[in-house]
Every structure is written in structure tokens, then in C-alpha cells.
C-alpha positions, -999 to 999 in steps of 0.1 A, spaced: 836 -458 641 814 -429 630 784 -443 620 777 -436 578 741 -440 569 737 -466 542 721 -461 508 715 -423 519 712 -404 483 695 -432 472 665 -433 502 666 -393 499 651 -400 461 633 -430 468 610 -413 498 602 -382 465 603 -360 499 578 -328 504 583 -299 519 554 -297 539 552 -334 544 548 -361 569 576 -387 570 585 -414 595 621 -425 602 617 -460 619 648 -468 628 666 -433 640 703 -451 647 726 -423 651 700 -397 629 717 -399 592 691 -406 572 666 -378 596 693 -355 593 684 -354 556 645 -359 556 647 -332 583 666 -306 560 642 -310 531 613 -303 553 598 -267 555 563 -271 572 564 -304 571 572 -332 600 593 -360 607 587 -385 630 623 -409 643 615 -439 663 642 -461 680 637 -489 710 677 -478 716 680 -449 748 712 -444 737 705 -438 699 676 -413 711 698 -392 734 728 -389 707 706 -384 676 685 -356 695 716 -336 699 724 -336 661 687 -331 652 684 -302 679 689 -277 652 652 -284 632 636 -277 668 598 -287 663 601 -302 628 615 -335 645 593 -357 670 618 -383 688 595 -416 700 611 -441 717 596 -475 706 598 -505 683 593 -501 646 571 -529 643 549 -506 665 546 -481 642 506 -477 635 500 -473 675 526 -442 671 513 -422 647 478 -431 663 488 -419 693 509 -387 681 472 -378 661 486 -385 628 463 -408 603 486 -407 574 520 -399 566 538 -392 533 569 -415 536 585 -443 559 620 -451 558 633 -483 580 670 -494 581 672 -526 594 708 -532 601 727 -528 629 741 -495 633 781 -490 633 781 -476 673 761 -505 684 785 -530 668 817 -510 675 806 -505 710 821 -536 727 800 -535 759 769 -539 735 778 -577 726 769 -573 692 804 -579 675 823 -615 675 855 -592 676 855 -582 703 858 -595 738 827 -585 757 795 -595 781 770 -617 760 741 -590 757 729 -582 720 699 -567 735 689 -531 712 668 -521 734 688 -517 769 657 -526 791 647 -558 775 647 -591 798 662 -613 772 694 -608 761 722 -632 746 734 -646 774 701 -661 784 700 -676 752 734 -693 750 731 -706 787 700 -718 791 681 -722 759 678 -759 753 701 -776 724 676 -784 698 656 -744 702 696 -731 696 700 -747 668 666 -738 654 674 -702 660 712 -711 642 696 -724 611 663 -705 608 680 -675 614 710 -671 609 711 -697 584 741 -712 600 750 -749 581 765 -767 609 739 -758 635 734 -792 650 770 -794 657 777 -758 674 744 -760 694 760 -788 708 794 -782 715 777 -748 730 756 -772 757 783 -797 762 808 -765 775 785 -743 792 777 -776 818 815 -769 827 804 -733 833 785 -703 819 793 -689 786 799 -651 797 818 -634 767 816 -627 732 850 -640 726 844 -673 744 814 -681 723 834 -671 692 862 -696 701 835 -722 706 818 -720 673 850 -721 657 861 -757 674 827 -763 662 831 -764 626 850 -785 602 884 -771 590 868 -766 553 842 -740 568 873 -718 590 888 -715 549 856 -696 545 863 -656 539 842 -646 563 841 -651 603 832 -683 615 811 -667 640 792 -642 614 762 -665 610 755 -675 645 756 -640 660 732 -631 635 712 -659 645 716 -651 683 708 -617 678 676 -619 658 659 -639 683 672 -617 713 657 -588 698 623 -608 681 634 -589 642 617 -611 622 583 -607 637 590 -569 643 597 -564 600 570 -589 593 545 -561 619 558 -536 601 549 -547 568 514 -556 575 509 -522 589 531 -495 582 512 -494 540 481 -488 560 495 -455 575 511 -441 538 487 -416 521 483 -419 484 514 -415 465 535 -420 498 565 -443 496 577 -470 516 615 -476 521 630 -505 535 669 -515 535 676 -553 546 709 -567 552 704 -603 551 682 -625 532 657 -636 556 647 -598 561 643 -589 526 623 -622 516 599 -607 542 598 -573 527 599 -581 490 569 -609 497 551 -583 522 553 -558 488 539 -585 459 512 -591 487 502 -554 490 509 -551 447 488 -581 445 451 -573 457 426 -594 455 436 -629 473 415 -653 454 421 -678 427 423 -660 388 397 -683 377 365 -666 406 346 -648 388 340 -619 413 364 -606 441 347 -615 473 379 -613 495 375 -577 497 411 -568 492 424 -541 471 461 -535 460 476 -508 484 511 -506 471 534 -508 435 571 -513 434 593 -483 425 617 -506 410 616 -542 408 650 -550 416 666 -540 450 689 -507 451 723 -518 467 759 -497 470 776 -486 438 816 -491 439 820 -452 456 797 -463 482 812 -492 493 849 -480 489 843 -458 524 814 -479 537 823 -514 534 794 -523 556 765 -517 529 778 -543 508 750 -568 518 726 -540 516 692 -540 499 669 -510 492 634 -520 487 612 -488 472 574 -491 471 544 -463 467 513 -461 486 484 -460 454 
């Protein structure tokens, strides 16, 4: 499935883009969303980060045509200050991270991302990572897989499928997607398989997070990335599931907030000045035309912010 960047008109206006600007792209994917940034740039620079090889490689041949204009880094997003440091660049003039899983990483079966279908237990974004699904479902003990179940992917009946998951895997490993699908599902009680969506849904999500450390990597991000935005630069962030966009929205009212003592002090001594101010309160998601030929940005959430 061709991958269709999400929310793309809308991050286009929300980044107010330059000309002869700086902007980061943290999370490069298949190069949507730099495609664009790159074609309103004149003098300017953009700068696409991804920890996936494979994303680098494909996206480089669709952003060949802007030559110098684009800088490809390979890296994680949550590294983002150490980047620009290195690449000489104290401030840019937007930041735009997509925090979903990109459609060629689930549709790639190999990748072990998707509970549809049948493939090695891997999840891993970055190729060359140690830890990858499989080590997680095989020899994580019972009570750290369900705390990764319910904490993140905010599975219900995580006591129960962390241990059916233990109980079969002392028969023998759990080696493929398809085999850990079929065991969540004898997991759960017959009212939960009535659910609309896949029994699986939650745990992968849970599975994957914690293969790939995303929680820590967004909450890096937002400590540091506001710190690298000149004045008037905005920040762009698109979540897909709650516990993501709790830690960008509160990682936003921190930065909108300032000063970090009590009201009733009579003088700031904290030292800490509001950095950032909310585009729009509310999160941007998909209209109706968006979501009729990308059904995939219907849990999405656009989070706009500027640097003041």
C-alpha cells in the first residue's frame, strides 16, 4: 500500500513555512510530508531524520530532485537537539514529527508490525536494534508483559493474555505474528472478540512501543525539540493513540505555562519562562475527504504550537 501522509495540508499550514527557512522533518517515513516542506523552500533547508535504513534509502530517491536543500540524518527523533548541534544549526524555523507507523512498515509483512499478517515476531523500526518483539514475547517475565499490555497499549485483559502468552511459549517459542494473534484471541472473553476492532490491536501496540522505547523517545522530544525553534517557529506533532498525545498536549501546557511555582509566590524564583503557545487549542484530526481514501488517519491528532 502506497504510503499517504496524514494530515498533510493541514501540517503544510500549521508549520506557516518560509522560503528561506530552516525546518526539521523528524520522522521522514516514505518523504510525504518533506516532499512538501522541500517544495516551498527556496534558500532555505530541510532537515529529515528517520532510525529506519530502509525509509532513508526510498525517501532519498523521491527527494533527489531538491539536491542540497534536503539533509537526510539517520537517527532517532528523540535525538533531535544533538542533530542540529552536530549539523551546526542553533535554531530552526519549524519541526514536524509523525508519530505513527508508516503504511510500508505495516504492510511489509517481514516487518512484524501488522497482526494480519503471518510473519517473524520483529517490530523493531530501526533494523539494527537488539530488541525486537520476539524477545519480548519469549522471554520477558509475566507480570513486565502485562505492564507493557496495560501501560501501553492499554489492553483491559492484560493479566489474562500475559499469561496464556507464558503458559504456551513453555510448550515452545512464539515465532510468528499470526501465532501470537491466535493466542491473544483464546485469551479474551467472547464479549471482547464482539468488539469492532482486532483483538490483537491493543497488544501489538503495546508490544511495539516498548520494542522501539516511543514513549520516552516523544517525551525527549518534547523537552527538547522547543529549545531548538527560533521565535515564531512552530512545532507539529501528530499522535495516533492516547498515551502519545497526553505526552505532547501536557509537554505544550508545560512550555505555555512558565514559571513552575505556586500563583500565591510573590516573585518567580524558578527561573522558567514560557517558550511556547498553542496554535489551536483543540487537536486538528481528518475531515470526511480525508479519511474516505486514508482510512488510517482516523485516530489521528495534530497538535500545533509556536516558539515565542
Amino acid at each position: 500500500m502506497k504510503h499517504i501522509p496524514v494530515l498533510l495540508n493541514e501540517c503544510i499550514e500549521g508549520l506557516n513555512i518560509k522560503p528561506d527557512g530552516i525546518y526539521v522533518d523528524g520522522t521522514l517515513g516514505r518523504g510525504g510530508h518533506s516532499s512538501e516542506i522541500a517544495k516551498r523552500l527556496t534558500t532555505g533547508r530541510l532537515i529529515s531524520i528517520d532510525r529506519d535504513e530502509t525509509a532513508i534509502v526510498e525517501a532519498g530517491e523521491r527527494l533527489k530532485e531538491f539536491g542540497d536543500k534536503v539533509t537526510l540524518v539517520r537517527g532517532n527523533f528523540a535525538d533531535v537537539a544533538s542533530i542540529l548541534d552536530e549539523l551546526g544549526i542553533e535554531g530552526v524555523d519549524g519541526m514536524l514529527f509523525d508519530l505513527g507507523v508508516s503504511s510500508p512498515q505495516l504492510d511489509e509483512a517481514q516487518r512484524g508490525f501488522s497482526y494480519m499478517n503471518d510473519a517473524p515476531l520483529d517490530m523493531r523500526m530501526d533494523q539494527s536494534a537488539s530488541l525486537s518483539a520476539y524477545d519480548i514475547v519469549n522471554c520477558w517475565s509475566e507480570n513486565e508483559i502485562k505492564r507493557i499490555l496495560w501501560n501501553y497499549g492499554e489492553e483491559r485483559y492484560a493479566p489474562r493474555i500475559a499469561q496464556k502468552r507464558v503458559r504456551k511459549r513453555e510448550e515452545k517459542p512464539i515465532e510468528t505474528t499470526l501465532e501470537l494473534s491466535d493466542i491473544i484471541r483464546s485469551a479474551m472473553p467472547a464479549a471482547a472478540l464482539r468488539e469492532k476492532q482486532h483483538p490483537a490491536k491493543r497488544s501489538f501496540q503495546g508490544i511495539r512501543i516498548a520494542v522501539n522505547d516511543e514513549l520516552h523517545a516523544v517525551e525527549q522530544m518534547m523537552q527538547d525539540a522547543p529549545k531548538k525553534l527560533n521565535i515564531g517557529g512552530r512545532l507539529c506533532v501528530i499522535s495516533f493513540h492516547s498515551l502519545e498525545d497526553r505526552i505532547v498536549k501536557n509537554g505544550i501546557a508545560a512550555c505555555e505555562k512558565g514559571c513552575t511555582y505556586p500563583k500565591e509566590f510573590p516573585i518567580c524564583v524558578c527561573g522558567f519562562v514560557q517558550t511556547l503557545k498553542s496554535v489551536s487549542r483543540k487537536p486538528i484530526v481528518s475531515g470526511e475527504e480525508e479519511l474516505e481514501y486514508n482510512p488510517r488517519a482516523r485516530s489521528a491528532k495534530l497538535r500545533v504550537a509556536e516558539r515565542i
